[in-house]
Every structure is written in structure tokens, then in C-alpha cells.
N, C-alpha and C positions, 0 to 999 in steps of 0.2 A: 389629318388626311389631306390638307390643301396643297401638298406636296406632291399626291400620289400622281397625279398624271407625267407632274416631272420628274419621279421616279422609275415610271417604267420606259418613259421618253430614252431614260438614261440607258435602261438597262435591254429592254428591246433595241435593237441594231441590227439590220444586214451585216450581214460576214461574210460575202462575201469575194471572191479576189476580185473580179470584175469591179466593184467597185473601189477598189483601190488603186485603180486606174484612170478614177475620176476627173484629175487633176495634170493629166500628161495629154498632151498637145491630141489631136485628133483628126485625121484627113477623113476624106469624102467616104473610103470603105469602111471605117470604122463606126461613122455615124450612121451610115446606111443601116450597116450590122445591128447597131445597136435600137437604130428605127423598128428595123425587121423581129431583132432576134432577142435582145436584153429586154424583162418586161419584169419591172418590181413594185410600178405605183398601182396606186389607191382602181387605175382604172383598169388594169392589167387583173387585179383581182375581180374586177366588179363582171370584167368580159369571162373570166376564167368561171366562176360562178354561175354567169346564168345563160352559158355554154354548155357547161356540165351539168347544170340541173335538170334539163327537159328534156337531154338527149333524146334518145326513140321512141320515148312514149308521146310525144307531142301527136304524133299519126296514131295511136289506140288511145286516145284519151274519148273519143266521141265516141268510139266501143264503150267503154267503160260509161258512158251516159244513158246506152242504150240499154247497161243494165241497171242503172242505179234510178234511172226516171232522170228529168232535166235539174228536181228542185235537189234532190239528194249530189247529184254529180257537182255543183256547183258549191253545196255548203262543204263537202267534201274537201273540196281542192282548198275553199278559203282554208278550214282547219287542219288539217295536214302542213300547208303553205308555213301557217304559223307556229306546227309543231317543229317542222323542221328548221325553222328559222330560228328557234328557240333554242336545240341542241346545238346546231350551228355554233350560234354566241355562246355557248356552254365551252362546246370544243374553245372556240377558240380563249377564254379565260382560263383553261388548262394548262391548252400550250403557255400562255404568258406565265402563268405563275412555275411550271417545271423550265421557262427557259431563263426566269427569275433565278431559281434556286440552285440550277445547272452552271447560270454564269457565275453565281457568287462563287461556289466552288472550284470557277477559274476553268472551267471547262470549255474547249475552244471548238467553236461550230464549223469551222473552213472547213471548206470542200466537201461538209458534211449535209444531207437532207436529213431535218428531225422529221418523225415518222407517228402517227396516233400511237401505236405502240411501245416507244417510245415514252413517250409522256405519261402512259398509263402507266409503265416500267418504273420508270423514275417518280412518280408521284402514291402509285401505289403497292408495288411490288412485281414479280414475277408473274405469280397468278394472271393478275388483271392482265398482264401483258401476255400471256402466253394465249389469254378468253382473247382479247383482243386482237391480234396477229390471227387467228385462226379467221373470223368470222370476217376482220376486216379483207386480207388475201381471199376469203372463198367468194365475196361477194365482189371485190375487182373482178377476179376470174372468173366469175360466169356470168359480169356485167360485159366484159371482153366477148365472151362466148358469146350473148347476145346478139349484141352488135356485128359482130362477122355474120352469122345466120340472117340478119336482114340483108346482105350482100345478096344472100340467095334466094330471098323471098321474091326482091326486085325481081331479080330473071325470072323466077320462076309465072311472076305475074303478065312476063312478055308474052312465054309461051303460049297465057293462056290464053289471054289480048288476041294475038294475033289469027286463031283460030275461033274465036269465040264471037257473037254477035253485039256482044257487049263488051268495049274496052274494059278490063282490070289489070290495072298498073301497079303493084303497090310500090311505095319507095320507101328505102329502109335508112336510117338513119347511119352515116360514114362513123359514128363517135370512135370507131376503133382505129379506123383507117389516116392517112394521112388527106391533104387538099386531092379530094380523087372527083371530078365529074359521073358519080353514078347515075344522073339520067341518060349517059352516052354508054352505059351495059350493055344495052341490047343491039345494040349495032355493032358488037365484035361478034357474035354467036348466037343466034335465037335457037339453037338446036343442043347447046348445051344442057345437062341436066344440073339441076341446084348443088348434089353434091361435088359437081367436076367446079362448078364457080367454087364452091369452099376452098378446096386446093387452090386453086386458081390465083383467090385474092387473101386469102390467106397467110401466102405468100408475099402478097403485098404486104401486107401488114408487119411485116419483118424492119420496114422502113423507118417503124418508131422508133427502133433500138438506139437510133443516132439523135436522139433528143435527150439534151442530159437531164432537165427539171421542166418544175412548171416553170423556172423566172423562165424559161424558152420557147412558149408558146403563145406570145405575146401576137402573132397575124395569123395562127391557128384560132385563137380563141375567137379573133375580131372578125374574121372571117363567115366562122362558125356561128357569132350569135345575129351579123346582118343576114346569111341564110338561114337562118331557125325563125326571124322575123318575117323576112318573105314567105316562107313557107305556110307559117301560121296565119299570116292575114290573106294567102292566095285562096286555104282552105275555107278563112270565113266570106271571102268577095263572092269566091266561084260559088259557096254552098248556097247563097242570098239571090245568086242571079242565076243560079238553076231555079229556085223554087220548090217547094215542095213537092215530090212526085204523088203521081193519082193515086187515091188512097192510105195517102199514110198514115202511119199508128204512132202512138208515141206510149205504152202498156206498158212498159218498166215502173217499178222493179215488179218482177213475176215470180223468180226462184231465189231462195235463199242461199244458193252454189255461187249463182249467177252476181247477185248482190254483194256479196265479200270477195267475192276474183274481182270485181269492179273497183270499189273500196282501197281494196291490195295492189292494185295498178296504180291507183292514184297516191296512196300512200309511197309506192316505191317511186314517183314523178319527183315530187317533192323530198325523196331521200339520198338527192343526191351528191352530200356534201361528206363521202368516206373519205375524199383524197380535201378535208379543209386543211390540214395542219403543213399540207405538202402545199397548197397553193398559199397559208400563212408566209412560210419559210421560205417564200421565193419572193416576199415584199420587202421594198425597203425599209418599212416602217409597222410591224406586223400588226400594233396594237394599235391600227387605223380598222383593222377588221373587223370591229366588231357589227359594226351595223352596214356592210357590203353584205351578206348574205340576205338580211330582208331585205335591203334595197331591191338585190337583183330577185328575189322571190316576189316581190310585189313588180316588178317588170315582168315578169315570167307568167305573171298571172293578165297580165294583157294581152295574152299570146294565147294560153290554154283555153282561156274562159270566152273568150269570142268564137273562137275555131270551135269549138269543141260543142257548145250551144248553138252553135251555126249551120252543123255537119249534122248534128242530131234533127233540128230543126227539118232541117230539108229529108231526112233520108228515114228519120224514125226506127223503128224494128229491123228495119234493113239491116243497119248495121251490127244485126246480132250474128250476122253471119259474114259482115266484113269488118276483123279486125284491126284495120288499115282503112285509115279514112279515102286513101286517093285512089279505093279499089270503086268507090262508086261514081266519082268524078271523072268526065268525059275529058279525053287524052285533046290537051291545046299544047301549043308552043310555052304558053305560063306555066303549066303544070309538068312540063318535061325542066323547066329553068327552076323548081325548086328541086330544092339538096339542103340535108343537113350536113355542117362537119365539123368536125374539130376532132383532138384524139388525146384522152385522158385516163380513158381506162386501165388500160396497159402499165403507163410509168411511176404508179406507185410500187408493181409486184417486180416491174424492172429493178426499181431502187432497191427493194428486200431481197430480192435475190444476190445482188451486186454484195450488201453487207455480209449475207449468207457466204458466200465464197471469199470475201476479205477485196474484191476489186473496187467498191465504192469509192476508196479516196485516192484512184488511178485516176491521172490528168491527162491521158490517152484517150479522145472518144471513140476511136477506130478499136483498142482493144477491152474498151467498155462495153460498147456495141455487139462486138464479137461472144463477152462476157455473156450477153443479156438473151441471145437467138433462142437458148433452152426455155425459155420462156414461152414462146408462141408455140412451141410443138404441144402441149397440154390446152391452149387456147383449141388451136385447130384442130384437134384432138374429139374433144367435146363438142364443140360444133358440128361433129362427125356424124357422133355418136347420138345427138338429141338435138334433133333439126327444129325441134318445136317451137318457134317463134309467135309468143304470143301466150300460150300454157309455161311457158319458161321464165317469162318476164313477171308474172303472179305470185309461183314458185322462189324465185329469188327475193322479190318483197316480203312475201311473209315469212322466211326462214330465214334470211340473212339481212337485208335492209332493217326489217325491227328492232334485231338485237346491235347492229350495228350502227346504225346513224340515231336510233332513239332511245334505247335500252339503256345501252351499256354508258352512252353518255350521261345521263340521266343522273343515272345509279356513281357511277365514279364524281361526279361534281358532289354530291353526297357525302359521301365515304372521303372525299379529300380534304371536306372543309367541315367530317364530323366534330371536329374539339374546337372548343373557345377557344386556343390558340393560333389555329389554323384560321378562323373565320376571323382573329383579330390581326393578323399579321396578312393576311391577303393580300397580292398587289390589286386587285380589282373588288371593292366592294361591291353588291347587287345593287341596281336603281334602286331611290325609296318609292316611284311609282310601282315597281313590283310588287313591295314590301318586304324590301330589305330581306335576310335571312330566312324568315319566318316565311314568306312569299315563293323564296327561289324553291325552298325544301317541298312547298305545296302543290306548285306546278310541276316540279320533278317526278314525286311518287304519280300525283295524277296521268304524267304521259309513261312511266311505267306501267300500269294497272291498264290503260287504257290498250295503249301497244300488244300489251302482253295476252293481252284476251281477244280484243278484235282483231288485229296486224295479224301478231303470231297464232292466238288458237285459230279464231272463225277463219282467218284468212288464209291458216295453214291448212285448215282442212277441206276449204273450197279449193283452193289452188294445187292439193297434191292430189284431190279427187280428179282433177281436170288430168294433169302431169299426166299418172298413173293409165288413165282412164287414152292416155294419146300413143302411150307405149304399148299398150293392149290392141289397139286400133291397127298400126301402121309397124311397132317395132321399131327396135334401136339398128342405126347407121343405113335409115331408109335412104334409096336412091335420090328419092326426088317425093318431097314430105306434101302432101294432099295434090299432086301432081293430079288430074282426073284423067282417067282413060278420054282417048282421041273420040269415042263415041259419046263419050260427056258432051263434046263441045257440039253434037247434033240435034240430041233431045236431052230436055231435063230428064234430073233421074226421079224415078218411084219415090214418096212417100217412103222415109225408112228410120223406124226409131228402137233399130237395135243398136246397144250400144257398142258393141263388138266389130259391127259394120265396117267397113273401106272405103264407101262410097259415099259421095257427099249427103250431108243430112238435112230435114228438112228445117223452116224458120226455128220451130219449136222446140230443135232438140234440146234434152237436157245441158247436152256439152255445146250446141252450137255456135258458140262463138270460134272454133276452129275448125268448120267444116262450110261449106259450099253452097248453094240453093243450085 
């Protein structure tokens, strides 16, 4: 095996055409482009990683503290951090060994994106790939869905700001959108309702279509992770130099609903490496990946674990009723200059779609683009239909995140390398710090068993109780989703702990993490 690194040296390679352009003369627009626009190293994956990992939960992760207590929210993140970083390098020994086995057979990648699906296809059959294609598309698409619904949270938070004696702002995470200034929403229209912004910027989002891959979002990503850093340490500065407000409580965990939707938030933070084989396949060098996804998960945990312990710190219980940290934080000029973005959601179901219809290896991006529009109408769609931002993001962790970024990766590294042939011919054997074979299989069934009880059972049933429990409240393709009547903003409301209710509830409620004080 003293071979094996320059075996796969050999056989991992970019494909491509862009790089084989390498070597032809180069004026000032070309390099510009390629500053701007070509992004295949080691760093280009490191930004794309831990860009995409914290997306929108970076602002509900001090929710989630508020239910889990500080010592649970913090051991939380480290294990999760590590589970996902686990699968991560799982996927990615996948891809290397099906693009192993794919090139021997002379199989040609141009112009082609390999896809998780893909790989499960080619490595374990149809089946795996058809489990896989399902759970991986649902949980793009209602990670999409997500993300356009914080567009409307922001406004809807202006509204309330501006009537209200107490600024609440919240700011939603762009992960869907393109480089958009969403602190400058609320100066096009404060009278807009949530659902007329979904149209609205929804619309926007139609803008991604003209991004071919990830190698293309090389000052999307870089962008994206220096505003996810300000953001994160603005929320730990401003929470330290507000100070604790008078009387606060820090009494998590309380409820056992409450303690697995927390759980399930942070599990879904740290799961976010569905599009790793897509951001693989846009490196030069892909079998450099293995250890970019801890790298950026232990970056990413310098961001959650201050902010998050800082926000709770100061605000306590509070936040059981603000699931958006910058809904308690006093409106400064710092706090309007953070923004997350970048936009990753979307161009994996672009890519499957493109194959689906046979346009994928069109070198047209004008009729690529065009190809790809059918896409955002089921985005915006959905968005419509279940404005619940925040019960939604739960829901998607325990139903589709578990099986997909830990499950099913899990279980397929398994099942590919069950025969002594497979495990002797690998291109990538297991570290002997794991222990080898016998180590990889141990830690696998463990985050199966684990996943599969906590993530998916406790966490499905806390989180569809919530779901369910928001449909019943408010109803599907509500106008304007906890919007409070104009007399809200005069006097607080009654003491109300029915659960059926419309009106905001009180600290205690069972569901209150998406309702009002």
C-alpha cells in the first residue's frame, strides 16, 4: 500500500475543460474571471464547507440553548460537529473509490457533475440510488424552502419593530439567494406582508439558475463565510456588552418536545454536507478532501459556540420565545451590516434536473439556465404553503438530514466494503488510529443506532408535534405567519395556553418557541 496515495494521485483528476485551458496565454479578463469565477483548490472547498454548514441556523442555535440548558447545547454541537465530520469523510471515500472504479472503465467525467447519487448508483445498485435521490432532492428542496421563508421573517420582523416598543429585527439567512444586502429589505416597503416578499424575492432567486457548479462560486462562498463570521461574533460582542437583562432565568431543559426540537436543530447545523460530492467534483484535486470538512466544522464551531453561549448568557428563557437571536438585540448600525450569504441549496436539484431532461452536458448557459427555471416554482411554492420558519427547520433535520447526511452514509460505507475483497482492494484504507476496519464498522452502526432513535424517532416526534401543532394554529398559505394584530403592539396579550390559539403565547407554552410574549 506505500503506493496508494500515488494511486489515487493518478487516478482522482479534475476533468475539467476549463482546465485545459491552463496552458494558453491569458489577458487581464481571463484572470480576473478566473479570480472571480474558477474555484477548484483545497481553499475554494474549505470556504464552500463552512459556508454551507451553518447556514441559517447560526441565528436559532441560542434557541436551541434555551432548550437544551447551556451544558447540553454545547456538548451537543461538539458531537454532532463530529458526527457530521465523520460522514463527511465517509462520503467523500465513496466518491474516490466509485470515481476509481468508473475511470478504470474509461468512463469520461467532462462536462459531467458526479452526483451522491451517483455514486450510491454505481457503487451499490439502483435501490441505494433511487433511497438516495429521494431523501437527498427532498432535503435540498426544503433546505431551499427554508431559506427563501427567512427573506420573510426579516420583513416581517420590520413590521413589527417599527410599531412595537421594542425593536425585533430578525435577519434571515440569503443561503438561497444570490450576494443580496437583506439588511436594506425594509426600506423598499414596510407595509408589505411576508407572503408578498416570497413572490417578491423569490423571484430573485431565479438568479441562481445561471451558476453552472460549485467550481463557480468561488466569491459566493468567500463572501458568505467573512459575513457568517461577522455575524457570529457581532452576536457574541453585542450579547456580552448588553449584559444580562434583570432577572434572567437560564431553567432549560424543562420539556422533553422542547429538548429533541433543540437537539434536532443542532443536529440539522452540523448536517450540512448533502451537496459534499458536488463540492468534491469541483476540486482539482478531490482526494485533498478529506480532512477540509473537520477543518471547517471545527472553524464553524468558533462561531456557534460563542454566539450561541453568549446570546443565551444574556437573554436566558427569553429566548424560548425568540427563535432568532437578533430578535432580542437592540437595532445599531453593527447589527443592520450583518448578513449571511452564499447560495448552495438550489444547484444540486438544478444539476438533477438538467440530467433528468438530458440538458446537462449543453455548453449553453443561457439555455441551461432557461432548462433549470422549473425548478424554483416548487421552491416558491412551498414557501407559500408553510411559512413556518423555525418548526420547519426541526422537521427537516429529523426526517430528511438523518437519513441523509448520517444514515444512509453510514450504512452504504458498510455494505460497499462488506467482503474481504472490497476492504482489500480499497483505494483509501481506514486510519489505524480508528482501528482500521474493525473501528470504521463500529463507529458506523454507532451513528446509525444513534441517529436513528434520537435524530429520526425523539426528534421526529418533537418536531412533527411542533410542525402539525403550527398548521393547526395559523393554516397552510397564511398571509402573514405570526404576524400580531396592530393592538398586539399596544398591550401585551392574556395569559393563553391553548394550544389551538392565534395569539401570541405565553413564556411557558408548550410550543413556545414560535410564538410571541
Amino acid at each position: 500500500m506505500a503506493n496508494g496515495s500515488d494511486k489515487v494521485e493518478n487516478v482522482i483528476v479534475g476533468n475539467y475543460v476549463e482546465m485545459e485551458t491552463e496552458g494558453e496565454p491569458k489577458g487581464i479578463k481571463s484572470k480576473v474571471s478566473n479570480l472571480l469565477w474558477h474555484g477548484g483548490s483545497v481553499y475554494d472547498a474549505w470556504f464552500s464547507c463552512a459556508s454551507n454548514q451553518v447556514a441559517q441556523v447560526l441565528l436559532t442555535l441560542p434557541y436551541s440553548f434555551s432548550q437544551l440548558g447551556m451544558l447540553s447545547g454545547i456538548l451537543f454541537q461538539l458531537f454532532y460537529g463530529l458526527l457530521g465530520s465523520w460522514t463527511a469523510y465517509l462520503i467523500s471515500i465513496l466518491y474516490v473509490e466509485y470515481r476509481k472504479r468508473k475511470e478504470r472503465e474509461k468512463v469520461d467525467f467532462r462536462n459531467h457533475v458526479i452526483q451522491w447519487f451517483e455514486v450510491l448508483d454505481g457503487l451499490l445498485g439502483k435501490h441505494w440510488r433511487n433511497v438516495g435521490l429521494a431523501f437527498n432532492c427532498s432535503f435540498l428542496l426544503f433546505g431551499s424552502v427554508i431559506q427563501l421563508i427567512a427573506v420573510q421573517e426579516r420583513e416581517r420582523e420590520r413590521e413589527e419593530s417599527s410599531s412595537c416598543m421594542h425593536p425585533d429585527n430578525k435577519f434571515p439567512d440569503a443561503g438561497y439567494l444570490l450576494f443580496c444586502y437583506y439588511s436594506n429589505i425594509y426600506y423598499i416597503n414596510d407595509n408589505l406582508d411576508k407572503r408578498t416578499w416570497t413572490y417578491i424575492f423569490g423571484a430573485c432567486c431565479a438568479t441562481t439558475v445561471f451558476i453552472p457548479s460549485f467550481h463557480n462560486y468561488r466569491i459566493w462562498s468567500f463572501l458568505g463565510l467573512i459575513m457568517t463570521t461577522y455575524t457570529a461574533w457581532y452576536l457574541t460582542i453585542a450579547s456580552l456588552l448588553h449584559g444580562q437583562v434583570e432577572g434572567v432565568k437560564h431553567s432549560g431543559p424543562t420539556k422533553l418536545v422542547l429538548y429533541f426540537t433543540g437537539a434536532t436543530n443542532i443536529l440539522y447545523t452540523f448536517g450540512g454536507h448533502a451537496v459534499t460530492v458536488e463540492i468534491m467534483h469541483a476540486m482539482w484535486k478531490p482526494q485533498k478532501f478529506k480532512a477540509i470538512y473537520l477543518i471547517a466544522t471545527l472553524y464553524v464551531l468558533t462561531l456557534t459556540l460563542p454566539s450561541a453561549a453568549a446570546v443565551y448568557w444574556a437573554f436566558g428563557d427569553m429566548l424560548l420565545n425568540h427563535s432568532n437571536a437578533f430578535s432580542l438585540l437592540p437595532r445599531t448600525p453593527f447589527r443592520d451590516m450583518a448578513f449571511i450569504t452564499f447560495g448552495f441549496a438550489c444547484t444540486p436539484l438544478y444539476i438533477v434536473w438538467e440530467k433528468a431532461i438530458g440538458m446537462h452536458e449543453c455548453k449553453s448557459l443561457c439555455k441551461r439556465g432557461a432548462a433549470r427555471l422549473p425548478v424554483v416554482v416548487p421552491i416558491w411554492f412551498l414557501a407559500i404553503i408553510f411559512p413556518f420558519f423555525g418548526p420547519i427547520n426541526s422537521a427537516v433535520g429529523s426526517l430528511l438530514v438523518s437519513f441523509t447526511v448520517y444514515i444512509i452514509p453510514a450504512l452504504a460505507h458498510i455494505f460497499t466494503f462488506r467482503s474481504a475483497t472490497a476492504r482489500e482492494n480499497a483505494v483509501e484504507q481506514p486510519p489505524k488510529y480508528f482501528g482500521r476496519w474493525v473501528g470504521t464498522y463500529t463507529i458506523n452502526v454507532f451513528i446509525v443506532v444513534w441517529v436513528l432513535i434520537v435524530g429520526f424517532g425523539f426528534g421526529g416526534w418533537a418536531s412533527m408535534t411542533n410542525f402539525i401543532h403550527q398548521i393547526d394554529t395559523f393554516g397552510l398559505f397564511t398571509k402573514c405567519y405570526q404576524c400580531p394584530p396592530s393592538a398586539l403592539a399596544a398591550s401585551p396579550p392574556p395569559p393563553n395556553h391553548d394550544l389551538n390559539a392565534t395569539a401570541a403565547a405565553t413564556l411557558h407554552h408548550p410550543f413556545n418557541h414560535t410564538h410571541r410574549p
